[in-house]
mmCIF file as Biopython writes it, N, C-alpha, C and O atoms, coordinates in Angstrom:
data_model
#
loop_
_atom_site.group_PDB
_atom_site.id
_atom_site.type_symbol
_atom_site.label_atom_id
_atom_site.label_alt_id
_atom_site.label_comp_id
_atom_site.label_asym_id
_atom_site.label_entity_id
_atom_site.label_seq_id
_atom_site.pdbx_PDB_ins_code
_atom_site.Cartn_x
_atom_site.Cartn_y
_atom_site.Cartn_z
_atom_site.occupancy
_atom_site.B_iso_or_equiv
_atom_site.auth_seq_id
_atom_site.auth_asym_id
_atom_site.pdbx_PDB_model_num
ATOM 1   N N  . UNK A ? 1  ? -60.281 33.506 20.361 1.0 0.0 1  A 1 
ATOM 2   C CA . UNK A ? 1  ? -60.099 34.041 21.692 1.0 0.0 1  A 1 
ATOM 3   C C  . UNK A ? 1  ? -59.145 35.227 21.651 1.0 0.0 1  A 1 
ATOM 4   O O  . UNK A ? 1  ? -58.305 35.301 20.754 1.0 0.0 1  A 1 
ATOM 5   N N  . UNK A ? 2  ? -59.268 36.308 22.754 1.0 0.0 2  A 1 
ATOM 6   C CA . UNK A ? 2  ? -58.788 37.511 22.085 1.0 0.0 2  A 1 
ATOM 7   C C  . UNK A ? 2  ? -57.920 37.348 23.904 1.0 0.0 2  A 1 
ATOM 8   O O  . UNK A ? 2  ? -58.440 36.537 24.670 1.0 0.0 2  A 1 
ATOM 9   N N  . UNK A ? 3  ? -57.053 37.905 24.252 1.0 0.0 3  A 1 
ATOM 10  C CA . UNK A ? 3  ? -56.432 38.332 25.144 1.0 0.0 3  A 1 
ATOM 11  C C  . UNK A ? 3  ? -57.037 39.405 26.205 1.0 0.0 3  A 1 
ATOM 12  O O  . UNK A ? 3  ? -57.430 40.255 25.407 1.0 0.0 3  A 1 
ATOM 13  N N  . UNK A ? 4  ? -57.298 39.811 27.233 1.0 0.0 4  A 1 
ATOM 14  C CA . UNK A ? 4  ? -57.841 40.466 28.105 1.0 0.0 4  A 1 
ATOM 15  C C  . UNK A ? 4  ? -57.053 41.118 29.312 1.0 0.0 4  A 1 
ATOM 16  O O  . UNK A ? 4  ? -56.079 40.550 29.807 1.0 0.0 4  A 1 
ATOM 17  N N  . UNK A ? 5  ? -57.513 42.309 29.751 1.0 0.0 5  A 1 
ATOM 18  C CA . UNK A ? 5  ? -57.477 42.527 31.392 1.0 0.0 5  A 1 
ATOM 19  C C  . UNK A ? 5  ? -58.157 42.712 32.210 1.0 0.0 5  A 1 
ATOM 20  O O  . UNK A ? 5  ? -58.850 43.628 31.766 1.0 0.0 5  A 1 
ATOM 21  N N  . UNK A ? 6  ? -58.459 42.521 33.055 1.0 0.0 6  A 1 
ATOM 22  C CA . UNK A ? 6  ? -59.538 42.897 34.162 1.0 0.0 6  A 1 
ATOM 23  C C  . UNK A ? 6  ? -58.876 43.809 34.770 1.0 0.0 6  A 1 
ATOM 24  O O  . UNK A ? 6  ? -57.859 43.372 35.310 1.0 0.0 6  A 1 
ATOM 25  N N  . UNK A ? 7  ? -59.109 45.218 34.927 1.0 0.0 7  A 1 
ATOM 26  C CA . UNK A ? 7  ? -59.172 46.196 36.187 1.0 0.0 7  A 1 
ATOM 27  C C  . UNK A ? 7  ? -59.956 46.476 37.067 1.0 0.0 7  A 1 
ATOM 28  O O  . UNK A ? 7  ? -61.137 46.595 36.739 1.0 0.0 7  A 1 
ATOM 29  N N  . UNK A ? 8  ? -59.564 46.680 38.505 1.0 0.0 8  A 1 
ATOM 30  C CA . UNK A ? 8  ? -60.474 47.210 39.495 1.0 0.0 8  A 1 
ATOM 31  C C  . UNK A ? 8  ? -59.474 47.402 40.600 1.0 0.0 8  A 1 
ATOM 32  O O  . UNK A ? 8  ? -58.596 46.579 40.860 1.0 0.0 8  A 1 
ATOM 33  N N  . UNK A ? 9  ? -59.650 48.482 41.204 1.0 0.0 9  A 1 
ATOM 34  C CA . UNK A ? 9  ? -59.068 48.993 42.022 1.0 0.0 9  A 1 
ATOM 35  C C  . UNK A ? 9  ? -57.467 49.049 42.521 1.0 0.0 9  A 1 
ATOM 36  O O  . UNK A ? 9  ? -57.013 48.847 43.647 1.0 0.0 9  A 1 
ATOM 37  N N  . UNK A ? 10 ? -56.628 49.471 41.004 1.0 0.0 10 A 1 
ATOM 38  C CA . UNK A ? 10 ? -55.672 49.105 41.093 1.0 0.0 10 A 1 
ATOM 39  C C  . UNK A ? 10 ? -55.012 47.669 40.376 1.0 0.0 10 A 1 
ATOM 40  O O  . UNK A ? 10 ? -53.913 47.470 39.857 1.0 0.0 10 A 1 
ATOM 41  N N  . UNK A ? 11 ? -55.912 46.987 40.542 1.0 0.0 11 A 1 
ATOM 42  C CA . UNK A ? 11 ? -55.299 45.369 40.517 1.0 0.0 11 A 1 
ATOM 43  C C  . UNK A ? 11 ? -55.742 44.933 39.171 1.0 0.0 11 A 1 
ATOM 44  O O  . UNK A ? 11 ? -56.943 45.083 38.944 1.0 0.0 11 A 1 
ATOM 45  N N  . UNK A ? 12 ? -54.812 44.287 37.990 1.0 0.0 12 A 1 
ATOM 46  C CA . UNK A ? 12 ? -55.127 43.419 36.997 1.0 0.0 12 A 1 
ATOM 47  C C  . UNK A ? 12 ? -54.921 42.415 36.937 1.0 0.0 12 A 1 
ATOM 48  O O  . UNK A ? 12 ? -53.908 41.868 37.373 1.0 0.0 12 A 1 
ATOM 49  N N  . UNK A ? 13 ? -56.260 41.656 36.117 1.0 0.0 13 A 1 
ATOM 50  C CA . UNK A ? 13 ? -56.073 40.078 36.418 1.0 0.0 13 A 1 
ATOM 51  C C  . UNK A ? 13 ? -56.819 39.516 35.147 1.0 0.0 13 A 1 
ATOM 52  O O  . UNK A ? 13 ? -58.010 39.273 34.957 1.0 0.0 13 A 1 
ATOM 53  N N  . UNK A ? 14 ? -55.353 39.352 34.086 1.0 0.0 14 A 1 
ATOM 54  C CA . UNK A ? 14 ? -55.269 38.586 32.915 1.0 0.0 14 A 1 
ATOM 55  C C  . UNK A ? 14 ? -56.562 37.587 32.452 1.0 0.0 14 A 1 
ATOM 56  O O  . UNK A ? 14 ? -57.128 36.878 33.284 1.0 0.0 14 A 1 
ATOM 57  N N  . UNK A ? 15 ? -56.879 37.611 31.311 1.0 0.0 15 A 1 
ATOM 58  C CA . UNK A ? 15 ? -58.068 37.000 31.109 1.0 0.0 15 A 1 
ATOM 59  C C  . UNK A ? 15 ? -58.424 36.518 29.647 1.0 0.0 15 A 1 
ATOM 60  O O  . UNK A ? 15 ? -57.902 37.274 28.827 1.0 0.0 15 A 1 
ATOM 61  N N  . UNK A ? 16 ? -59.160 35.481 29.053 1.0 0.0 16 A 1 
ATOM 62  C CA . UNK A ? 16 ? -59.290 35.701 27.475 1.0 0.0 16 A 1 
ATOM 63  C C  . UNK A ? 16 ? -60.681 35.791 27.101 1.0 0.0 16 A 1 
ATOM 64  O O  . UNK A ? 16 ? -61.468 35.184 27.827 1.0 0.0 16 A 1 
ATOM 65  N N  . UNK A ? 17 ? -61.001 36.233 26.414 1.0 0.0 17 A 1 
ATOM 66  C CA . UNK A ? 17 ? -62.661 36.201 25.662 1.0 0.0 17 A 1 
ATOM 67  C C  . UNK A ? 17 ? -62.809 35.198 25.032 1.0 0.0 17 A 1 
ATOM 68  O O  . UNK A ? 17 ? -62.190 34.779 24.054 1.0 0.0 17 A 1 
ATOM 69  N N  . UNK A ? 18 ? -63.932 34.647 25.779 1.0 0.0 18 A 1 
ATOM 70  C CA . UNK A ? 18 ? -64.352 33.299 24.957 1.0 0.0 18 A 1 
ATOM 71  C C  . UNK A ? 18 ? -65.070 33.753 23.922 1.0 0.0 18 A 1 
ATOM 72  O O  . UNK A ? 18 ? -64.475 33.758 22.844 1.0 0.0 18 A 1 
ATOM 73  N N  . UNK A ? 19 ? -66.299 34.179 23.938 1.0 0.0 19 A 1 
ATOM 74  C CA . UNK A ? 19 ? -67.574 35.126 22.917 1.0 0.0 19 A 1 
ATOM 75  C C  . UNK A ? 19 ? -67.413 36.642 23.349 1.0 0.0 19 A 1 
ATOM 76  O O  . UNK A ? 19 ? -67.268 37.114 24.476 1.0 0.0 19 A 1 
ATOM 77  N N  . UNK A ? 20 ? -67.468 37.132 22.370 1.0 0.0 20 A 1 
ATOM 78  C CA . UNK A ? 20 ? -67.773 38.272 22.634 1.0 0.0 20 A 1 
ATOM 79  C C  . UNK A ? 20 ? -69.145 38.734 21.416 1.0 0.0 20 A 1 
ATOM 80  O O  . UNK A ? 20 ? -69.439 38.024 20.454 1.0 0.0 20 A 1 
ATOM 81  N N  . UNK A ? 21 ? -69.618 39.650 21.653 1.0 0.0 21 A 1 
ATOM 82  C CA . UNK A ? 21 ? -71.032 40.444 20.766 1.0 0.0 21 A 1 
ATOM 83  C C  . UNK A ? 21 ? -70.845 42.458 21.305 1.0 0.0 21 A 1 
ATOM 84  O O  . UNK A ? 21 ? -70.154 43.216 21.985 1.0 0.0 21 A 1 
ATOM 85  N N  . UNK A ? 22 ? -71.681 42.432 20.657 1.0 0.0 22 A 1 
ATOM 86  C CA . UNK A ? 22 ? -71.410 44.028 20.578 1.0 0.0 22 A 1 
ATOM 87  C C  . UNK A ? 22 ? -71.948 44.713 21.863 1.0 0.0 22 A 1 
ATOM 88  O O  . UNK A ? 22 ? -71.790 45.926 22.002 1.0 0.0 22 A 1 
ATOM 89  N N  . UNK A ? 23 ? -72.563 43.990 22.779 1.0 0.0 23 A 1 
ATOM 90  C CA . UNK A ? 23 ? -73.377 44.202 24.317 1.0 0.0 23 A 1 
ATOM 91  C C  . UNK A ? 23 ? -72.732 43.550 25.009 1.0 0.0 23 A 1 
ATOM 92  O O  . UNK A ? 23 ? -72.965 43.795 26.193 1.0 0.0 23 A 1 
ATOM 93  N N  . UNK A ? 24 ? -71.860 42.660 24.821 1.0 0.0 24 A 1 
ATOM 94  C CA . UNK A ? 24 ? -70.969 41.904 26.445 1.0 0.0 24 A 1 
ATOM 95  C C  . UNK A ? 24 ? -69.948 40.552 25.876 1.0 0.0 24 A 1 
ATOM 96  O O  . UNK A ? 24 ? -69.505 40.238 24.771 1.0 0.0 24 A 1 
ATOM 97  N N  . UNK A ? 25 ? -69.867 40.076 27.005 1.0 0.0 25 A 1 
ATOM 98  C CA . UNK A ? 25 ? -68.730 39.105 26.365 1.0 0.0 25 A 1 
ATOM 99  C C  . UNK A ? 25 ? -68.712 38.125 27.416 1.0 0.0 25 A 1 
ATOM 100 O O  . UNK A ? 25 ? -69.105 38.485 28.526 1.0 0.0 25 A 1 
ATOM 101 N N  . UNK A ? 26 ? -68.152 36.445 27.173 1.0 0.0 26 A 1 
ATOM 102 C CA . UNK A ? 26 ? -67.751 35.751 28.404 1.0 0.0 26 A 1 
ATOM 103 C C  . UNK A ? 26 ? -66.524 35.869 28.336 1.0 0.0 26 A 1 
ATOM 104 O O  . UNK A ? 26 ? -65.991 35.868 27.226 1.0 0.0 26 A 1 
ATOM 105 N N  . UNK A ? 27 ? -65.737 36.007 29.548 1.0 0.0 27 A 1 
ATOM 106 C CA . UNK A ? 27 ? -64.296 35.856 30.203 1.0 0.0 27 A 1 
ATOM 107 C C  . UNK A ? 27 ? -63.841 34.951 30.425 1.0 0.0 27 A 1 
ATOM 108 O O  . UNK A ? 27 ? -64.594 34.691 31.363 1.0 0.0 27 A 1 
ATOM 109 N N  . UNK A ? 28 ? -63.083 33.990 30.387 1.0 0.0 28 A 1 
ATOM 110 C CA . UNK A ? 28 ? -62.266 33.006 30.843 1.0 0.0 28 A 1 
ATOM 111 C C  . UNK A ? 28 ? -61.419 33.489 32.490 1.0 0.0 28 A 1 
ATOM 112 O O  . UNK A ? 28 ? -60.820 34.562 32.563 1.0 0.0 28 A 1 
ATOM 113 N N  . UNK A ? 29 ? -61.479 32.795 33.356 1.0 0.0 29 A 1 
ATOM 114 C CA . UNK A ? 29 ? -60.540 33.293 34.494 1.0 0.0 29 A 1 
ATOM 115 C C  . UNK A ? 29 ? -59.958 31.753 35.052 1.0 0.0 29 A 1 
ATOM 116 O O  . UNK A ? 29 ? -60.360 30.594 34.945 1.0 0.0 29 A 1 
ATOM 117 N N  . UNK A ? 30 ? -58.706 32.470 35.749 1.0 0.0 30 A 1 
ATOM 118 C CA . UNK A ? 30 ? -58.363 30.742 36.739 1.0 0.0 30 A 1 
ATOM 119 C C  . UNK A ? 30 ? -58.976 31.121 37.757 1.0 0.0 30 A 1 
ATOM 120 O O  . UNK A ? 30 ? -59.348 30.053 38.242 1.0 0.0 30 A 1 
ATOM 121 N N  . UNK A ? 31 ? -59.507 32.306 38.726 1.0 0.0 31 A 1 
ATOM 122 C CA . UNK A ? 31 ? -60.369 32.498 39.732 1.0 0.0 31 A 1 
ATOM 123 C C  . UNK A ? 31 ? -61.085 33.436 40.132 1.0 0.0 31 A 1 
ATOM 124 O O  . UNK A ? 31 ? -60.636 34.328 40.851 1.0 0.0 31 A 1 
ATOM 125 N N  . UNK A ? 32 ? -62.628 33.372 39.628 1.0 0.0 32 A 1 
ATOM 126 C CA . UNK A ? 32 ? -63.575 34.313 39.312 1.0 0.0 32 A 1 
ATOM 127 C C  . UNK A ? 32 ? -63.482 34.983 40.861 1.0 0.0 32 A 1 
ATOM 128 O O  . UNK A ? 32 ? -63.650 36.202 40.848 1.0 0.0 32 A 1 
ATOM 129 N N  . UNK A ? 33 ? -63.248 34.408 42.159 1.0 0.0 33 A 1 
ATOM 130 C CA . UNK A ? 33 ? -63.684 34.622 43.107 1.0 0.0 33 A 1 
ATOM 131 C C  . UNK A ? 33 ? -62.934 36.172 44.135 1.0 0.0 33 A 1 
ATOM 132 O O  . UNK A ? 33 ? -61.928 35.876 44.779 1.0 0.0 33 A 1 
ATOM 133 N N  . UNK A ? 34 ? -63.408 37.654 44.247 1.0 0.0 34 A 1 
ATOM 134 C CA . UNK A ? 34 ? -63.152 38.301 44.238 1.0 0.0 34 A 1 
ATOM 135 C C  . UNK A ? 34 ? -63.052 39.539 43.166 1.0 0.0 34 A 1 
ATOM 136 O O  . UNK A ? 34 ? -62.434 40.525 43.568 1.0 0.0 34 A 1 
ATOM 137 N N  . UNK A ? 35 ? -63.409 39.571 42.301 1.0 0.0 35 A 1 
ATOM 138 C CA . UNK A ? 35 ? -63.896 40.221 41.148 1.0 0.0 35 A 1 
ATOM 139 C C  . UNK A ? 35 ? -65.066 40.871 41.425 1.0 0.0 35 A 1 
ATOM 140 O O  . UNK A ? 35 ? -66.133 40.309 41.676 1.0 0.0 35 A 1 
ATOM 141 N N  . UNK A ? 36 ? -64.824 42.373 41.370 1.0 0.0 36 A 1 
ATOM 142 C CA . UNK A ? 36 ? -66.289 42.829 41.648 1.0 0.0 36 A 1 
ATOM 143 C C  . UNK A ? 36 ? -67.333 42.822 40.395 1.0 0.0 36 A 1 
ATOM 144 O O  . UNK A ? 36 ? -67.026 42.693 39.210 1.0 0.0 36 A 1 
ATOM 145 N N  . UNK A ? 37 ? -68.323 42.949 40.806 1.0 0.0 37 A 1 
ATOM 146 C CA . UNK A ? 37 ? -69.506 43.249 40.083 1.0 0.0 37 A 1 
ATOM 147 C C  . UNK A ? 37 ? -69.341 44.264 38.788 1.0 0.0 37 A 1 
ATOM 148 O O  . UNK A ? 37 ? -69.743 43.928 37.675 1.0 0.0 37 A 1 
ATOM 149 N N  . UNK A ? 38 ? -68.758 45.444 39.024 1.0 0.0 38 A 1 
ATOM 150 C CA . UNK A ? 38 ? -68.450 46.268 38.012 1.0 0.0 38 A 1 
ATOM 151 C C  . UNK A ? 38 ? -66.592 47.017 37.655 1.0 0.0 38 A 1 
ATOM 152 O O  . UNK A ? 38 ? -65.840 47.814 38.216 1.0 0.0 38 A 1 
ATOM 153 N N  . UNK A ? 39 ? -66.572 46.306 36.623 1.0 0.0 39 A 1 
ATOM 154 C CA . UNK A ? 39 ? -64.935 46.590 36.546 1.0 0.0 39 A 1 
ATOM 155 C C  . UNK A ? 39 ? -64.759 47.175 35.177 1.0 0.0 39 A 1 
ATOM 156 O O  . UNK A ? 39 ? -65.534 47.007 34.236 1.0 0.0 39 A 1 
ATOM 157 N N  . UNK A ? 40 ? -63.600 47.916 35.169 1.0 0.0 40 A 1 
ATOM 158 C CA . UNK A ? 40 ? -63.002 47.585 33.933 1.0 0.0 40 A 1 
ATOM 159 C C  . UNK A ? 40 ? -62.156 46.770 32.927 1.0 0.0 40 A 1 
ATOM 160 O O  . UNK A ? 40 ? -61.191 46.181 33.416 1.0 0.0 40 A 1 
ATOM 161 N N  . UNK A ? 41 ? -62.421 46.613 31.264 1.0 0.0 41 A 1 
ATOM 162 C CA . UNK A ? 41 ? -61.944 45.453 30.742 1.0 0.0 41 A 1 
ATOM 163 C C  . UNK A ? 41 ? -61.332 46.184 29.748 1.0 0.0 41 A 1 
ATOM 164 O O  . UNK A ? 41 ? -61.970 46.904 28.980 1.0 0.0 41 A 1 
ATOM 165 N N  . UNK A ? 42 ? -59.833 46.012 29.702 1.0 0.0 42 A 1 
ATOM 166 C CA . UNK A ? 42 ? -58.899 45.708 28.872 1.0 0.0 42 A 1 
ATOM 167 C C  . UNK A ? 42 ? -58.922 44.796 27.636 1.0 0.0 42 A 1 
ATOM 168 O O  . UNK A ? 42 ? -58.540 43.633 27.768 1.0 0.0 42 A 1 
ATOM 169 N N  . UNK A ? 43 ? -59.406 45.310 26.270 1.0 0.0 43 A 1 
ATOM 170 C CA . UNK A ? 43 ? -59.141 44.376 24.979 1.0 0.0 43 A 1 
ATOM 171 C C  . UNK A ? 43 ? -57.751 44.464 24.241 1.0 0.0 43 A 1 
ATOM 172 O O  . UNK A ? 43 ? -57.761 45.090 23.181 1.0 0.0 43 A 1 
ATOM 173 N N  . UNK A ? 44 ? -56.451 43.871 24.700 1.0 0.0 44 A 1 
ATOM 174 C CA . UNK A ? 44 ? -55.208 43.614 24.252 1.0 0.0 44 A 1 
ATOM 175 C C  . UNK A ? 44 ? -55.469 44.413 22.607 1.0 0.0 44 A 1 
ATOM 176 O O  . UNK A ? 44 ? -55.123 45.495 22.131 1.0 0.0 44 A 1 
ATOM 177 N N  . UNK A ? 45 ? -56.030 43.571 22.241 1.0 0.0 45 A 1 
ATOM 178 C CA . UNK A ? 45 ? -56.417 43.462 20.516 1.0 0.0 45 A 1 
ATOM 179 C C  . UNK A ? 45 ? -56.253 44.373 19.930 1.0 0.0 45 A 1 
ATOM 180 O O  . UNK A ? 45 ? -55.496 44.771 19.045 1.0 0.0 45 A 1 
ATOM 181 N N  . UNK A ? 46 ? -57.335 44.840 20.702 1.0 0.0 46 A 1 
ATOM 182 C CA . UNK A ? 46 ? -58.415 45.896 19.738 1.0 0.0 46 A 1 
ATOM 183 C C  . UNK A ? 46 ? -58.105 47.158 20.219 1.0 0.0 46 A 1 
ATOM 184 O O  . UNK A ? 46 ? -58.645 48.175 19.784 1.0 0.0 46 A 1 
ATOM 185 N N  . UNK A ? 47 ? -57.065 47.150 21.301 1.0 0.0 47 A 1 
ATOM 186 C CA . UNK A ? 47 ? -56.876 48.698 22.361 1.0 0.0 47 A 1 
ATOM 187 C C  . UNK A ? 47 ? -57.867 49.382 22.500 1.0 0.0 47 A 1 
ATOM 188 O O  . UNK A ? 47 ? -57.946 50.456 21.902 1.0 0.0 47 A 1 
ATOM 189 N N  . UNK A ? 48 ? -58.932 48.912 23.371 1.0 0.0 48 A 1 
ATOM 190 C CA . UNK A ? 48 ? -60.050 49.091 23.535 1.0 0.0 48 A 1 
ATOM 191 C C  . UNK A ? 48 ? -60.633 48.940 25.363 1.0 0.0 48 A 1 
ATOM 192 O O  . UNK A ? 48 ? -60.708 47.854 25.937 1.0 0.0 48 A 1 
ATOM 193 N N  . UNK A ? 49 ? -60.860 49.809 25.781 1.0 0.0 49 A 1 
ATOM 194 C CA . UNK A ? 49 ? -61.194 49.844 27.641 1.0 0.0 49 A 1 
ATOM 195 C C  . UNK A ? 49 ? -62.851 50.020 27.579 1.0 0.0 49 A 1 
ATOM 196 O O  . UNK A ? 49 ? -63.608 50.789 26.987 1.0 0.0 49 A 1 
ATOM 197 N N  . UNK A ? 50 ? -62.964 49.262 28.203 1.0 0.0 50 A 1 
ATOM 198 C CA . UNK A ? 50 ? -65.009 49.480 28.355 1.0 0.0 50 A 1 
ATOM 199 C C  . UNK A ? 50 ? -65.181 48.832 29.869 1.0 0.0 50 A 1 
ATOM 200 O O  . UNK A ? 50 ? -64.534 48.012 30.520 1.0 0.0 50 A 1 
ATOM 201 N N  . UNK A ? 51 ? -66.606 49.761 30.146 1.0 0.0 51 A 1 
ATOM 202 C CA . UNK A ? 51 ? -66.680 49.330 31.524 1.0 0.0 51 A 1 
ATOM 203 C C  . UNK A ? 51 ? -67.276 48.257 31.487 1.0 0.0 51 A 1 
ATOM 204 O O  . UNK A ? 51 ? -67.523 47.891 30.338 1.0 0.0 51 A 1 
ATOM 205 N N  . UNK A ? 52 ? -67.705 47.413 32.495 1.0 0.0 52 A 1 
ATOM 206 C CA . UNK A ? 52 ? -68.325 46.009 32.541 1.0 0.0 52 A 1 
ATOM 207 C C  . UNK A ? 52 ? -68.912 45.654 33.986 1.0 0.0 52 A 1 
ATOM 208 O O  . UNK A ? 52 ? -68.389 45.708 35.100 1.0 0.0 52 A 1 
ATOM 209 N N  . UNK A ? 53 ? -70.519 45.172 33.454 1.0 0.0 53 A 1 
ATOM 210 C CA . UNK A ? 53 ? -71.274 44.794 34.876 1.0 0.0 53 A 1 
ATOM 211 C C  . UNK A ? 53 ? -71.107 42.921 34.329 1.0 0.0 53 A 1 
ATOM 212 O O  . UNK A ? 53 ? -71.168 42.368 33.231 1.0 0.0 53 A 1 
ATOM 213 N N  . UNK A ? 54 ? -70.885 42.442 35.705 1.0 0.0 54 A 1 
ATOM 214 C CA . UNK A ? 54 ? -71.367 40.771 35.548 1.0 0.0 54 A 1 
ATOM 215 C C  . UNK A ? 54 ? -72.682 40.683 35.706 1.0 0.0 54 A 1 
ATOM 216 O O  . UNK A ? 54 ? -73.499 41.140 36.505 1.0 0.0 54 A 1 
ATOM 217 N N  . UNK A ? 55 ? -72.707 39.983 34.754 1.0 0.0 55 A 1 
ATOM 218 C CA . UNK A ? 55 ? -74.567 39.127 34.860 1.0 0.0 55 A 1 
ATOM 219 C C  . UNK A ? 55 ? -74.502 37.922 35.230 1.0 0.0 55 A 1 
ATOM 220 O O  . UNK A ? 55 ? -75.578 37.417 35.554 1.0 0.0 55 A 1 
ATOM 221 N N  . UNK A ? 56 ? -73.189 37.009 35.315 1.0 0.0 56 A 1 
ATOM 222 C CA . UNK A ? 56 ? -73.340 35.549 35.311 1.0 0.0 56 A 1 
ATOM 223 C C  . UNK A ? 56 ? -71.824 35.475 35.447 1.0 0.0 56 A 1 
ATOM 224 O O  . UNK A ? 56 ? -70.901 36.055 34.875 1.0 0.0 56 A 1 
ATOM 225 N N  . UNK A ? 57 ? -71.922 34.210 36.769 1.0 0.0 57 A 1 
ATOM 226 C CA . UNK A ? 57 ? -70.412 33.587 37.169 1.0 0.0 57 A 1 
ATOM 227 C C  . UNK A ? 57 ? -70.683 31.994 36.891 1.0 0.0 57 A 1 
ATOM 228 O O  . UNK A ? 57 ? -71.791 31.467 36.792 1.0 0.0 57 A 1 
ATOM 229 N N  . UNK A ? 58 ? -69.282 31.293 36.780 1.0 0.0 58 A 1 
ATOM 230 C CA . UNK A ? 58 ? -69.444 29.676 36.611 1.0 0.0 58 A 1 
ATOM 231 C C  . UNK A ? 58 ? -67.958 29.658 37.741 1.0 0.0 58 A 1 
ATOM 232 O O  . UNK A ? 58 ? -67.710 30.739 38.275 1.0 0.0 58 A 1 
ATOM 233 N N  . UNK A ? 59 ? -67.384 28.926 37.946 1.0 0.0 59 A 1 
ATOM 234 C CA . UNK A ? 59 ? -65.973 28.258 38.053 1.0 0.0 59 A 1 
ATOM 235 C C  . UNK A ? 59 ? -64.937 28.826 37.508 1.0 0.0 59 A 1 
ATOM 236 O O  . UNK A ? 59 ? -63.965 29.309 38.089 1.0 0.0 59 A 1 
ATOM 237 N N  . UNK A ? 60 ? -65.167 28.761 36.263 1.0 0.0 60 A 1 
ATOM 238 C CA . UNK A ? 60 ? -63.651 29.365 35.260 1.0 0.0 60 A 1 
ATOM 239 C C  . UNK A ? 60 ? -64.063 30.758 34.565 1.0 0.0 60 A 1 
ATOM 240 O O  . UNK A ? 60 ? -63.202 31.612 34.353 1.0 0.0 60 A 1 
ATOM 241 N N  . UNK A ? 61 ? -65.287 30.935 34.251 1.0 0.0 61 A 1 
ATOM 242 C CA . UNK A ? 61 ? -66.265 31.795 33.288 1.0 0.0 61 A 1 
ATOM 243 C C  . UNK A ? 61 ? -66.595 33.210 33.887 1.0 0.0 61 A 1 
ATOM 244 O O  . UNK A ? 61 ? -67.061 33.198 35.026 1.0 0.0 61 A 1 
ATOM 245 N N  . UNK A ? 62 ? -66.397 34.566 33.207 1.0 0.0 62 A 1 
ATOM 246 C CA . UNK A ? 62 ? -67.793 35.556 33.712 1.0 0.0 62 A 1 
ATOM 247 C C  . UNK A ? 62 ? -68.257 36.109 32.660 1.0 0.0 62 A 1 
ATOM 248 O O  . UNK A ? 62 ? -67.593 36.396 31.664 1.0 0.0 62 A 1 
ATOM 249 N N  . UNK A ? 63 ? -70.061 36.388 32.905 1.0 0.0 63 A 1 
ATOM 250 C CA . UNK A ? 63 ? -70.502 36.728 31.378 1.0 0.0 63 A 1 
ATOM 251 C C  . UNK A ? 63 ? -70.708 38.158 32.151 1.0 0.0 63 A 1 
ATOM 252 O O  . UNK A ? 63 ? -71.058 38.383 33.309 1.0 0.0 63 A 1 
ATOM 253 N N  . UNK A ? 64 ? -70.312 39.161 30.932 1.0 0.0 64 A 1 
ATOM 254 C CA . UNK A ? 64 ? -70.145 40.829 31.138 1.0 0.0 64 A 1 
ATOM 255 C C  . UNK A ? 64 ? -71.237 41.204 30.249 1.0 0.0 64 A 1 
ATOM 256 O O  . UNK A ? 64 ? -71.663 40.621 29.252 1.0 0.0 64 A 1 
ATOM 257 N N  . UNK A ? 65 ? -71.719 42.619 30.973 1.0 0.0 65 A 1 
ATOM 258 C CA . UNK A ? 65 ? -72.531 43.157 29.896 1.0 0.0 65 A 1 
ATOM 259 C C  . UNK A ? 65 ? -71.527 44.439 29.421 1.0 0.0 65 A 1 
ATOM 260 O O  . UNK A ? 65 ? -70.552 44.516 30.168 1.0 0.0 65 A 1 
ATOM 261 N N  . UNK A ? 66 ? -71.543 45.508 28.303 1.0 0.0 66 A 1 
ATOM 262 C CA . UNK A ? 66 ? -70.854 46.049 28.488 1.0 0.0 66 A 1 
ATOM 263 C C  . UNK A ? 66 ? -71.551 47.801 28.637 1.0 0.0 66 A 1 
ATOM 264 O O  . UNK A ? 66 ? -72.633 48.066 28.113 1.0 0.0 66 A 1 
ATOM 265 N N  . UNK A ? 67 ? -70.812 48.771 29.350 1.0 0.0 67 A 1 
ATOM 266 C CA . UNK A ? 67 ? -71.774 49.735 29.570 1.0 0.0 67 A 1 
ATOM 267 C C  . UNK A ? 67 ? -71.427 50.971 28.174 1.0 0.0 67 A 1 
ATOM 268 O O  . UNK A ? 67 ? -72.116 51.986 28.062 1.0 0.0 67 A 1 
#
């Protein structure tokens, strides 16, 4: 698991990569709810910013594609 940020409009909201692949990744969150559709993602790691559409929400989870 790698460390994360979520950006969008100002606001970051801490996150970890469960999977990631070279086209998208799932997110770990404590609350998916309010997160837009297309954000930017922060890779701690790798110092790495890529944009990101959701394809898929759960409870704790979001699966990203990456653009």
């Amino acid at each position: 698991m790698k460390s994360a940020t979520i950006e969008y409009n100002g606001r970051t909201i801490a996150c970890l990569i469960r999977n990631q692949s070279d086209t998208g990744a799932s997110l770990e969150v404590v609350n998916p709810l309010g997160i837009p559709a297309q954000f930017s993602l922060l890779i701690i790691a790798d110092r790495l910013r890529c944009g990101c559409t959701v394809i898929w929400r759960t409870e704790h989870l979001i699966g990203v594609k990456f653009h």
